[in-house]
C-alpha positions in Angstrom: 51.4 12.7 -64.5 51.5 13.0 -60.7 51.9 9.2 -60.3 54.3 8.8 -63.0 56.5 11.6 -61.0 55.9 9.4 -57.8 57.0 6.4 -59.5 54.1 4.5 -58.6 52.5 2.9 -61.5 55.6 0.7 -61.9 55.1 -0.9 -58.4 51.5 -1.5 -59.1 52.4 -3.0 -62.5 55.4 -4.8 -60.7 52.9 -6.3 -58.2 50.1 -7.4 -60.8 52.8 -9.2 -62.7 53.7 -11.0 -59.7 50.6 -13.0 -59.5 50.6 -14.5 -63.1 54.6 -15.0 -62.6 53.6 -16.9 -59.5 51.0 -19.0 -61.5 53.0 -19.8 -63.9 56.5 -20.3 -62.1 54.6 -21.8 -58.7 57.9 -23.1 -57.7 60.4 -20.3 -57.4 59.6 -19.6 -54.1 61.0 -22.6 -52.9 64.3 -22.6 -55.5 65.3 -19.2 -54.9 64.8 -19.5 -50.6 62.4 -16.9 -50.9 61.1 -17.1 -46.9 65.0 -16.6 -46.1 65.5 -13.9 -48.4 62.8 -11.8 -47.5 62.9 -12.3 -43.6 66.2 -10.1 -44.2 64.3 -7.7 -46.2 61.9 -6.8 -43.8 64.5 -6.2 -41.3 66.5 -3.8 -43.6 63.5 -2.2 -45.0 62.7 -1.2 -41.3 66.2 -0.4 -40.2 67.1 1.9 -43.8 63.5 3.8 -42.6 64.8 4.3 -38.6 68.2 5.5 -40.7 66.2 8.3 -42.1 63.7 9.0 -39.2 65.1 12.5 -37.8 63.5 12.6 -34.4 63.5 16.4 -34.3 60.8 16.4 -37.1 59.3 13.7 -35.2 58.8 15.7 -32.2 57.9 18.7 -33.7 54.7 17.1 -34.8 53.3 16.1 -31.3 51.2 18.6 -30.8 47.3 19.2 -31.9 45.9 15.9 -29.6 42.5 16.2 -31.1 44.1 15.7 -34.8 46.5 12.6 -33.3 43.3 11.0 -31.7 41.0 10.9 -35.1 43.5 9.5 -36.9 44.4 6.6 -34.8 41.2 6.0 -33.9 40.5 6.0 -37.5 43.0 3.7 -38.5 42.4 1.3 -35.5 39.2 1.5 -34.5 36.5 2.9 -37.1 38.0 0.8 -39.8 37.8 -2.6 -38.1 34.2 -1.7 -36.6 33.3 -1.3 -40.1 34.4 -4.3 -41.2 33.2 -6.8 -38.1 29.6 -6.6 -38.2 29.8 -8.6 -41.7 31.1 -11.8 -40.2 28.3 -13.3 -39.1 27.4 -12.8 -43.1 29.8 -14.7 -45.3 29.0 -18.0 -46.3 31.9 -20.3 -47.4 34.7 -20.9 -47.3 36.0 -18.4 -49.8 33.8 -16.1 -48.2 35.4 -16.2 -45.2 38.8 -16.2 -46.2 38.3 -13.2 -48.1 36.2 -11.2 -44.7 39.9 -12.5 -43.0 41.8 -10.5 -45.7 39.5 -7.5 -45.5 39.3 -7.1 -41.5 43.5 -7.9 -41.9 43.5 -4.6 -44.0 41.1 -2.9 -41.6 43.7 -3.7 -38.4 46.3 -2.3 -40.3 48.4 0.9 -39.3 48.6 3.6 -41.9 51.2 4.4 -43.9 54.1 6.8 -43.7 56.2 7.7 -47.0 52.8 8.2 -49.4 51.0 9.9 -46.7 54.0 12.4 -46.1 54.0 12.8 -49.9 50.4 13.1 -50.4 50.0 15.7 -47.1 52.7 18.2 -48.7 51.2 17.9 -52.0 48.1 19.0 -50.7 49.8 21.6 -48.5 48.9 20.0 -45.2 50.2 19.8 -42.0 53.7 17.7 -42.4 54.7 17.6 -39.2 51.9 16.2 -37.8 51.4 13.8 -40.8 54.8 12.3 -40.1 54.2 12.3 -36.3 51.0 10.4 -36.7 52.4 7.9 -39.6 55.4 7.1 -37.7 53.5 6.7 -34.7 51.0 4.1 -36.5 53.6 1.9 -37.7 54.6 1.6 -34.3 51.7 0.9 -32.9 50.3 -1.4 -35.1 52.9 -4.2 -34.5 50.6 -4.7 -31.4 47.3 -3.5 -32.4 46.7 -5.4 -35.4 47.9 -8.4 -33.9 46.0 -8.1 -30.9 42.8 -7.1 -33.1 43.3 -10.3 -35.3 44.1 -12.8 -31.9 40.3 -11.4 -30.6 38.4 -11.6 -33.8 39.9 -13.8 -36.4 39.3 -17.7 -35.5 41.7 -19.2 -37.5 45.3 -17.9 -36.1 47.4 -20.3 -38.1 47.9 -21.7 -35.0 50.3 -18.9 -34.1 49.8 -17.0 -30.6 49.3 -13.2 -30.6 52.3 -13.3 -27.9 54.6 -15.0 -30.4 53.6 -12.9 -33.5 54.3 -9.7 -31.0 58.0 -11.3 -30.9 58.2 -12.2 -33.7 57.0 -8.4 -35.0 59.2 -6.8 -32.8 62.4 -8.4 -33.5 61.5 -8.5 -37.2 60.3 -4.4 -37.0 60.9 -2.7 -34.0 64.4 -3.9 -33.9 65.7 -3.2 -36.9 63.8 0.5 -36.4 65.7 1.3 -33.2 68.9 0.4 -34.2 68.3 2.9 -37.4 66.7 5.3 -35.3 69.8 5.5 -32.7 72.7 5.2 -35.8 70.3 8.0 -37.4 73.1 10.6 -36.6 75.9 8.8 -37.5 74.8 7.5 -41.1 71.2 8.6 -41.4 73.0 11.6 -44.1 73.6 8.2 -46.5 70.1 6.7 -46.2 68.6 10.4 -47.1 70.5 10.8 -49.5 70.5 7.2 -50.9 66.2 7.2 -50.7 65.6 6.6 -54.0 67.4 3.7 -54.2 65.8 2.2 -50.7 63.1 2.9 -52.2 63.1 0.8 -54.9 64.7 -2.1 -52.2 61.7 -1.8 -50.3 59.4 -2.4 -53.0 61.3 -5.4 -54.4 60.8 -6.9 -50.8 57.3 -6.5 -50.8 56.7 -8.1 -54.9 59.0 -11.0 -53.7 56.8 -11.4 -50.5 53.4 -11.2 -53.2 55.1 -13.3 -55.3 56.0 -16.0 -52.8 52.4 -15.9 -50.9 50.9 -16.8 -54.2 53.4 -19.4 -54.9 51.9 -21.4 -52.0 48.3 -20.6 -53.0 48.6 -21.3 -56.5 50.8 -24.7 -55.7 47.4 -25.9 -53.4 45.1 -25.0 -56.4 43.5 -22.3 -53.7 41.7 -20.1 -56.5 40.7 -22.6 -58.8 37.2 -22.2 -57.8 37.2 -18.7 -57.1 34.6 -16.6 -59.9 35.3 -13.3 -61.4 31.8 -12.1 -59.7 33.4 -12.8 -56.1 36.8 -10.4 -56.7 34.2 -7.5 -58.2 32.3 -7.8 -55.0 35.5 -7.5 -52.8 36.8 -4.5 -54.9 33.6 -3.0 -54.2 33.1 -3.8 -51.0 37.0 -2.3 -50.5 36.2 0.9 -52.4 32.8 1.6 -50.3 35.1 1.3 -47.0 38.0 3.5 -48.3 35.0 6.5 -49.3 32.9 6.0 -46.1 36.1 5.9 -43.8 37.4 9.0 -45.6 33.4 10.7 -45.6 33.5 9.9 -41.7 37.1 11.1 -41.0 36.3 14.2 -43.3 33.0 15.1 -41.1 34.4 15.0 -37.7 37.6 17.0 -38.8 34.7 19.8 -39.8 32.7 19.4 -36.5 36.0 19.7 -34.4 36.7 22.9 -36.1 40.2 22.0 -37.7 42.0 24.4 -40.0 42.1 23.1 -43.8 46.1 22.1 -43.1 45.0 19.5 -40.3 41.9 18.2 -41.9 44.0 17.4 -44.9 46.4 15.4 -42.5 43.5 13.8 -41.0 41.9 12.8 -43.8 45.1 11.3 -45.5 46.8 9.7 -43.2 43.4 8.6 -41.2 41.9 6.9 -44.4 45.2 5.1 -45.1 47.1 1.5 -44.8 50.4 0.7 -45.2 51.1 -1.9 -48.0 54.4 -2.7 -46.6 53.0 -3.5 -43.4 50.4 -5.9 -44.2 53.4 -7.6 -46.9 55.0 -7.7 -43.7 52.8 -9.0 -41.1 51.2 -11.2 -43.4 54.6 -13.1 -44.0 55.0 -13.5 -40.1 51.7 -14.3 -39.0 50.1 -16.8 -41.7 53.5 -16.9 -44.1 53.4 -20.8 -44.1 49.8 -20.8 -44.7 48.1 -21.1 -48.5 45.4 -18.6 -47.8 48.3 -16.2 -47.6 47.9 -14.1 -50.6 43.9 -14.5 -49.9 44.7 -12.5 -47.0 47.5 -9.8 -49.1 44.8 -9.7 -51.8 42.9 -6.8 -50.3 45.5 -4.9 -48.9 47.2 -4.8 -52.4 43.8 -3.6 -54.3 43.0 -0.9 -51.1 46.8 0.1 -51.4 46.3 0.8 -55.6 42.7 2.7 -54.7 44.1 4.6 -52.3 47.2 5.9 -54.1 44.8 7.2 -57.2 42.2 8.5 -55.5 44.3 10.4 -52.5 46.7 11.3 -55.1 43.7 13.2 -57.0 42.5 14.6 -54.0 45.7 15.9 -52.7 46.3 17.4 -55.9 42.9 19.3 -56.3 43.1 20.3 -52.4 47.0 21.9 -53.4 46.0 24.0 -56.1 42.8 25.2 -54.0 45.6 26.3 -51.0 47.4 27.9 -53.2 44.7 30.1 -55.2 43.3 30.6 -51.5 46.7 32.4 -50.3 47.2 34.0 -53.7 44.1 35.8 -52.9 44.4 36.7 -49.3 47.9 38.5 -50.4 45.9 40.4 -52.8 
């Protein structure tokens, strides 16, 4: 029922689809311009979200330090340490693709709309949820590049200072000039939200669907066994739980109140979908291991939503019988 009321299972089932579509109809990238069309969709998915970015909720969400620090170190640091220690392990080339795609979703930021959603659901700390989700979008157009430059061997031949650019004009651009016409017109963008929302998902199917157009047109998972993808969805789910069991711990040893360990557990444990569509298209778009490299971003992005989304409803109803009984 919740994710019904959140819309959510449609966008799954909308991204699924897209990978048989893409087998099937391998071409339609290429007929319908798709690299064009989508280019423009990230801009406008960015500048619609500055649009509805009020800055006065922003701001009222900077303080707490301690709760800012865990969560971006979190998201940016705990998360790719995780992952890089298993390098040095995969054998193969499949393997290797696949440890690319996983320590991509490790450098990614966090995400904002579902982790706003999730946090008031579970009656935490909103402010500082959207504070620290904005905040990660942000920073993650140079993090995870600059993460992926040291680590990743293989850049597509593609500098980290050109994928900066190209992030910033194609993300941070688009933001601002939302963010400063948020007065003017950011009334219509509120009020329009459902209807962005479904934009911004289109974008991001179109951008699945195109990445494994490529792979599927170069034969990449031909050879690729059903044993390997149960591994990676494992592998995946154990991160998500540890990352969440570690972010959970130190939120308890730091002595946070049950509003701002719910915030740091959510949007800590979190990555943004429409980020790693995003980044993914600018930094190895014309590459086939694309959508080897979206893969584990879109499988983390489905565990997270079902899991959090049971969590935040369990932690909601515990708040509330936990105030019904202090009035008493």
């Amino acid at each position: 029922m919740l994710l019904n009321k959140f819309k959510v299972n449609g966008f799954i089932i909308a991204l699924l689809m897209a990978i048989p579509v893409a087998y099937l109809f391998p071409k339609g990238s290429a007929i319908l311009h798709l690299n064009e069309v989508t280019d423009v969709g990230i801009g406008l998915i960015f500048f619609f979200y500055g649009l509805k970015l009020s800055m006065s909720t922003f701001k009222s969400g900077v303080r707490n330090y301690k709760l800012h620090l865990l969560i971006h170190l979190s998201t940016f640091v705990l998360f790719p340490l995780l992952v890089l220690p298993f390098k040095s392990l995969m054998a193969g080339e499949t393997a290797q693709l696949l440890w690319v795609g996983m320590f991509f979703l490790a450098v990614l930021p966090s995400t904002v709309s579902s982790s706003v959603v999730m946090v008031s659901i579970a009656k935490g700390n909103i402010p500082a949820a959207i504070f620290n989700a904005s905040l990660s979008g942000l920073l993650g157009v140079v993090l995870t590049p600059l993460w992926l430059g040291l680590v990743v061997d293989d850049a597509q031949g593609v500098s980290v200072l050109t994928v900066i650019t190209k992030l910033l004009l194609q993300i941070v651009l688009p933001l601002t000039l939302g963010i400063l016409l948020h007065h003017k017109i950011g009334h219509i963008a509120v009020k329009k939200s459902t209807l962005i929302g479904y934009f911004d998902k289109t974008v991001i199917v179109l951008i699945v669907y195109s990445s494994f157009c490529l792979s599927f047109n170069a034969n990449l998972f031909s050879g690729m066994q059903l044993e390997v993808l149960l591994l990676l969805y494992a592998a995946i789910l154990t991160l998500f739980l540890l990352v969440m069991l570690v972010v959970n711990l130190i939120s308890k040893k730091l002595g946070f109140s049950t509003e701002d360990r719910v915030t740091a557990l959510f949007c800590g444990s979190k990555k943004s979908l429409v980020h790693g569509s995003v980044m993914a298209k600018i930094m190895f778009g014309h590459s086939i291991n694309a959508s080897i490299y979206i893969l584990p971003v879109m499988i983390y992005h489905m565990s997270q939503l079902l899991i959090i989304a049971f969590i935040a409803e369990r932690y909601g109803k515990r708040q509330v019988i936990v105030k019904a009984q202090a009035s008493k």
